[in-house]
Phi, psi and omega in degrees: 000137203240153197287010163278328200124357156240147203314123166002091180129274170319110182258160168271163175354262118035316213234035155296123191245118174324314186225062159296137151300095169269124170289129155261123174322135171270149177302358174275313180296338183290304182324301182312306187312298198260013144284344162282303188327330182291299189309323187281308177285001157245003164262334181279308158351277167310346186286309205270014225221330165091009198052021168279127151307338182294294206302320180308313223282011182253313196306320181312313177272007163285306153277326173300350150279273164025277188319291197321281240270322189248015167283279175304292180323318172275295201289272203155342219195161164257168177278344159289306174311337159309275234304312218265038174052027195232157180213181174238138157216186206262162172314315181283013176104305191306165225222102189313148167311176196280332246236332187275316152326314191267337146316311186275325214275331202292292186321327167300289173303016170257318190319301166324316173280357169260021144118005165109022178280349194266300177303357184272309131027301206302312228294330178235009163280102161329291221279000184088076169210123168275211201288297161355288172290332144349286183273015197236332187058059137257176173235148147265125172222189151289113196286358184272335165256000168279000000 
């Protein structure tokens, strides 16, 4: 952990090494990730929503762009994505801009609203990378071995 807060393997601007080696995060850790981030952004939700559904079913994707966009943007990672030792970064290694961030959090959530297609995409994409990382140009990869 380098002393900003981000995790090992995430370089910053300056220090992109052109013919870097990414290990890509497997869909199973990936999955585990944004099933806890999902678990965290639906207690924060339900908290705030009083538990009506009504009032959940507008908030939810509101904060799961919110959580995403200013997660990925500062850090490189969600608090699922830490636990399971995984990060995001840009084709060049670097910890996507805030502008990428929010590009990735939208196309998730538009993925989401298409029956889960955008995240199924990883299943046959080499590099793992869904609709998401796609429009956003990240990879999930091991921030431990990058």
């Amino acid at each position: 952990m380098s002393e900003a807060g981000t995790p090992t393997g995430v370089h910053q601007a300056t220090e992109a090494k052109p013919d870097q080696t990414f290990f890509f995060a497997s869909i199973g850790r990936r999955f585990v990730a944004l099933l806890i981030d999902g678990i965290l952004v639906g207690i924060v939700t339900y908290t705030l929503a009083g538990g009506k559904q009504e009032t959940m079913n507008v908030l939810q994707p509101i904060a799961n762009l919110a959580y995403h966009t200013l997660m990925i943007g500062q850090y490189g990672y969600t608090i699922g994505k830490r636990a399971m030792g995984i990060v995001v970064v840009n084709y060049d290694g670097n910890k996507p801009d805030w502008t990428f961030a929010l590009i990735r959090a939208l196309i998730a959530e538009l993925s989401t609203g298409v029956f889960l297609l955008g995240y199924i995409w990883a299943f046959f994409n080499p590099k793992r990378q869904t609709w998401h990382d796609l429009a956003a140009r990240t990879y999930v990869v091991d921030y431990k071995a990058s």
